[in-house]
N, C-alpha and C positions, 0 to 999 in steps of 0.2 A: 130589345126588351128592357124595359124599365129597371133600375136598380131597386132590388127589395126597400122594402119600406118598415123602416125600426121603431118599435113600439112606442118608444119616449119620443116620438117625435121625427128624427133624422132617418136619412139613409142608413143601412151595415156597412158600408163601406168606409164615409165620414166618423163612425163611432169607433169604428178597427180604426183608425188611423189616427183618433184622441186620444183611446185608451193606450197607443205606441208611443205617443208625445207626452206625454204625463208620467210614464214609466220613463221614458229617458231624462225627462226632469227629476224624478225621484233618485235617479244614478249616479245621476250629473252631482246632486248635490248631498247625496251619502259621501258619493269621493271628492268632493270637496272638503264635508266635514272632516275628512279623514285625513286630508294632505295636511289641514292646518292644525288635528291635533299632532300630526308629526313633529309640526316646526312649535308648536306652541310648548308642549313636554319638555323638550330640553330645554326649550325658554326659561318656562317654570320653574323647575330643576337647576339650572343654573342660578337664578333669582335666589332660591332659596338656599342654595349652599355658600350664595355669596352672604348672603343676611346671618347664617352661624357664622361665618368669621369676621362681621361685624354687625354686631344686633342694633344698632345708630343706626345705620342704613335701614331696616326693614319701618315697615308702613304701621306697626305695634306701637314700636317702641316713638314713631314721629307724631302717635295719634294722641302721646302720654305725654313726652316733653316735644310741647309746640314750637320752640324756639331753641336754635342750638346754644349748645356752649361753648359759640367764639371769645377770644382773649381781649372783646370790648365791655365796658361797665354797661350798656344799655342790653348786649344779648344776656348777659347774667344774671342781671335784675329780670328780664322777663322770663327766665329758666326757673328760675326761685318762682315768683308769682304769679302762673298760670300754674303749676303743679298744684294737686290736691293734698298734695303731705309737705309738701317745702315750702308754701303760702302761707302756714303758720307761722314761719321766723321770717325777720326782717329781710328784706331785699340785701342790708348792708350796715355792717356794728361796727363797733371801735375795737380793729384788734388789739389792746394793747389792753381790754376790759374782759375778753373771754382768756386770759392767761391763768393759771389754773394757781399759780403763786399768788394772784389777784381775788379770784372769784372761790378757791380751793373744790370748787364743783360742787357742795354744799346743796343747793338747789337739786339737780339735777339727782345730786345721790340719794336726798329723800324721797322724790317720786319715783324714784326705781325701787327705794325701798319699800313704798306704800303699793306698788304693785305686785314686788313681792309679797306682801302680809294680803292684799288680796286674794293671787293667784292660791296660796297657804291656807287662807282663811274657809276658801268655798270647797277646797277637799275638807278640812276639817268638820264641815260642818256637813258632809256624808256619816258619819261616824257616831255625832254627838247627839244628845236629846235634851233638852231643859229643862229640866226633870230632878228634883230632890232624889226620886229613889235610881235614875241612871246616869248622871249627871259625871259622877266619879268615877262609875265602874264603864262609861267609857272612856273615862280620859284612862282608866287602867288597860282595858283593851287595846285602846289606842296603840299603847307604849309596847305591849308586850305582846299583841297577838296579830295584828296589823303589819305587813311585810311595809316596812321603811317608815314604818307610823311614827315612831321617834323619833328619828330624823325630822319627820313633816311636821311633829311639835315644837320641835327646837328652833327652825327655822323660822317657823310663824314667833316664837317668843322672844327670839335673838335679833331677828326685825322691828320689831317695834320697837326693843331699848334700841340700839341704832337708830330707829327710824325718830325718836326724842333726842339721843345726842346732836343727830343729824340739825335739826330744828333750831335748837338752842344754835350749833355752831354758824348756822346760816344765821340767823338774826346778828349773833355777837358779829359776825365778816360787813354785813351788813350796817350795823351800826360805829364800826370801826372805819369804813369805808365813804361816811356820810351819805349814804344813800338812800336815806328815808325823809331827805329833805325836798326842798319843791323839785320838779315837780310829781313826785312819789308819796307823797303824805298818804294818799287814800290807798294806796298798794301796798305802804307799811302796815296800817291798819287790820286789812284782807291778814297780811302775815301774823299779827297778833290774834287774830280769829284762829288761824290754820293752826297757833300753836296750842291754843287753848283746847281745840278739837283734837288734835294730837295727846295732850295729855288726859282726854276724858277719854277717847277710845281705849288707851292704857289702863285708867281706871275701872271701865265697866270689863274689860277682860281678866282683872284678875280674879270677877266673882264666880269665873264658868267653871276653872276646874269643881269647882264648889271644895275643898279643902279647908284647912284649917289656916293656912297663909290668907287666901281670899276671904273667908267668914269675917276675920277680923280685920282684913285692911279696909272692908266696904264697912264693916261700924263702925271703924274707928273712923273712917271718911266720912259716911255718913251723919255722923254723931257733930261732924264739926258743923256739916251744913242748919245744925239745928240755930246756929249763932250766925246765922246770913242775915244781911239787915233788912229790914221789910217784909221776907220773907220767911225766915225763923222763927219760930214761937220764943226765942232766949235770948233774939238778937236785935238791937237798934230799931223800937219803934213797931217790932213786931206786934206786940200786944196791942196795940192801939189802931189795928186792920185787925185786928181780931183772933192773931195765929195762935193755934195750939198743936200739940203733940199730934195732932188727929187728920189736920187740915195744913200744917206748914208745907215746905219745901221738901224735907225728911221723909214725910209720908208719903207725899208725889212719887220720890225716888225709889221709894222701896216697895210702894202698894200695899205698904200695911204698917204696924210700927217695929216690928223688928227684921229680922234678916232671914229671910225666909223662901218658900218657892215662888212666890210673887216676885221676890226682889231679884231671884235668880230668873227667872222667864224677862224681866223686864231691863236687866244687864244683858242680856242675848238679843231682844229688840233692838235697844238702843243701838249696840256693839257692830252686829253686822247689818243693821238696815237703815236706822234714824241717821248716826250722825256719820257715816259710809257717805251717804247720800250729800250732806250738806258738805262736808268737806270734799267732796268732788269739784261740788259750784262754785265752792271759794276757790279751789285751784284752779279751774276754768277761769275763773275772775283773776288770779292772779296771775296766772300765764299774759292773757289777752291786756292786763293794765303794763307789763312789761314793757310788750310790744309797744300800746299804744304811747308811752312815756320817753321813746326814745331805746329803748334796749336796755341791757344791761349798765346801769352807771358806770363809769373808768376814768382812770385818770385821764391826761391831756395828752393827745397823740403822740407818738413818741418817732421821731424820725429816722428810720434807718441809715447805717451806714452803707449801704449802695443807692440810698433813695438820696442822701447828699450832695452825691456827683453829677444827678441829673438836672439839667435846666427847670426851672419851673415858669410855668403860665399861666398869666392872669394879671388884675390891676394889680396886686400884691407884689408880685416879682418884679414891676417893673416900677414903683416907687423904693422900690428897696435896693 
C-alpha cells in the first residue's frame, strides 16, 4: 500500500524524519553553544582580572594611548601627540626652563587662580541680583545666612588680588628672563592684553557689593576716565570729536552720568560675561603662541653630571 500522502506536498514518513533531523541540529548546536560558553567564561574572567592588575594591558586603556610608553624619544613623542589632553604640550621642552627657580610657576598659578575666581564666581552669582535695592542685602545674606557663604566670598576676593600679584610677578619673571624678545613679541603683547583684562575684571567687581568702598572707587575711577584722550570730554582733543559729559567715554561706562543702577547692572555685565569671555580667547592665544614659539624660553642646556660620562653621537662628537 502506498505510503500516505502529506499535505505540503511529501510523504509522512519523509516529514517525521526532517522534522527528527532539524531537532537533532537544534541539539547538536544548543550544546555546542553551551560547551564554548564553558571555556570562553573563564577565558573572559581571566582576561579581565588580568587587566585590573594591569589596566596598559586592557583594550580601554590601548584605544586612549595608541602608542606605548617605551624608554625611546619616538615612542614618547607619539604617547604625548596622539592623546587628546597631552597634544596640547609639546612633544619635548628644555628641562632646565621648566625649573620652577626659573620659571617660579607664575604662569600656571594664575590660571588656576582665574579658575578658581571662576569656579567662586558662578556660585556667587546664585545668590546675587544687580539691583540697587538687593545688591547689598545679598552680599549681607551671603555672609551671614548662607552655610560657607563667607568663606565663598573670601575666596572669590582673595583670588583675584593673587590672581593681579600673580600677573604682575609673571610679566616682572618674564621680562627679567628676556623672553619677550624674538621670537615672542606677539605673545608678550597677548600678555600685556591679559593684564590689562585682569585689572579691569578687578575694577568692575568692586562696584557689585554696591557699598561705600565700591561707590567711590568706580567715581573716583570713573572720573579719571573723563581725561582719556579722544575719548573724554576733558582730555586731549576730546572737544574737537565733539565729547561731552553726555556722550564721552564716562557715560558709556556708567550709562548714565553718575554712579548709579545703570552703572551697577552694567559692572555685573561686563564682570562676569564681556570681558570673562574675551580673556578666555587671549589665554587660548596665549597658551597656543607658547607652543607654537618653541615653549617655554630657558636658558641653554645645562649638562648633567651623569650625562658627562656617556659617549656622544653625531658630526659634533666627533670633530671635537
Amino acid at each position: 500500500m502506498a505510503d500516505e500522502i502529506n499535505p505540503n506536498g511529501g510523504n509522512g514518513k519523509n516529514g517525521k524524519n526532517g522534522k527528527v533531523g532539524l531537532l537533532e541540529k537544534v541539539t547538536t548546536g544548543v550544546k555546542d553553544d553551551i560547551q564554548a560558553l564553558k571555556t570562553d567564561i573563564p577565558a573572559k574572567a581571566k582576561e579581565q582580572i588580568e587587566g585590573l592588575k594591569d589596566p596598559t594591558k586592557t583594550q580601554v586603556y590601548t584605544s586612549i594611548f595608541r602608542h606605548k610608553h617605551d624608554d625611546t624619544p619616538r615612542n614618547r613623542a607619539l604617547g604625548v601627540l596622539s592623546n587628546v589632553f597631552l597634544h596640547l604640550h609639546p612633544a619635548k621642552i628644555n628641562r632646565d626652563a621648566v625649573r620652577y627657580s626659573y620659571t617660579w610657576g607664575m604662569g600656571g598659578i594664575t590660571f588656576f587662580l582665574f579658575i578658581i575666581l571662576t569656579y567662586t564666581g558662578v556660585l556667587l552669582m546664585f545668590y546675587y541680583h544687580p539691583s540697587k535695592v538687593q545688591a547689598f542685602r545679598d552680599v549681607l545674606y551671603l555672609e551671614h545666612d548662607v552655610p560657607f557663604g563667607k568663606i565663598l566670598r573670601n575666596m572669590h576676593r582673595w583670588a583675584a588680588h593673587l590672581m593681579v600679584i600673580g600677573v604682575w610677578l609673571h610679566m616682572f619673571r618674564v621680562f627679567l628672563t628676556g623672553s619677550y624678545k624674538k621670537p615672542r613679541e606677539f605673545n608678550w603683547n597677548i600678555g600685556v592684553l591679559l593684564l590689562v583684562f585682569t585689572l579691569l575684571l578687578s575694577f568692575t567687581g568692586y562696584l557689585l557689593p554696591d557699598d561705600q568702598l565700591g561707590f567711590w572707587a568706580v567715581t573716583v575711577g570713573t572720573n579719571m576716565a573723563r581725561a582719556t584722550p579722544l575719548l573724554g570730554h576733558e582730555g586731549p582733543f576730546g572737544s574737537m570729536l565733539g565729547m561731552t559729559p553726555y556722550n564721552d567715554v564716562r557715560f558709556g561706562l556708567l550709562g548714565g552720568s553718575i554712579v548709579d543702577a545703570n552703572a551697577l547692572l552694567r559692572s555685573y555685565i561686563w564682570h562676569c560675561i564681556g570681558i570673562p569671555i574675551v580673556a578666555s580667547v587671549l589665554m587660548i592665544v596665549h597658551f597656543w603662541r607658547v607652543r607654537k614659539d618653541g615653549g617655554i624660553s630657558g636658558p641653554a642646556p645645562v649638562m648633567l653630571a651623569e650625562e658627562a660620562d656617556k659617549p656622544r653621537r653625531g658630526p659634533k662628537a666627533a670633530g671635537e
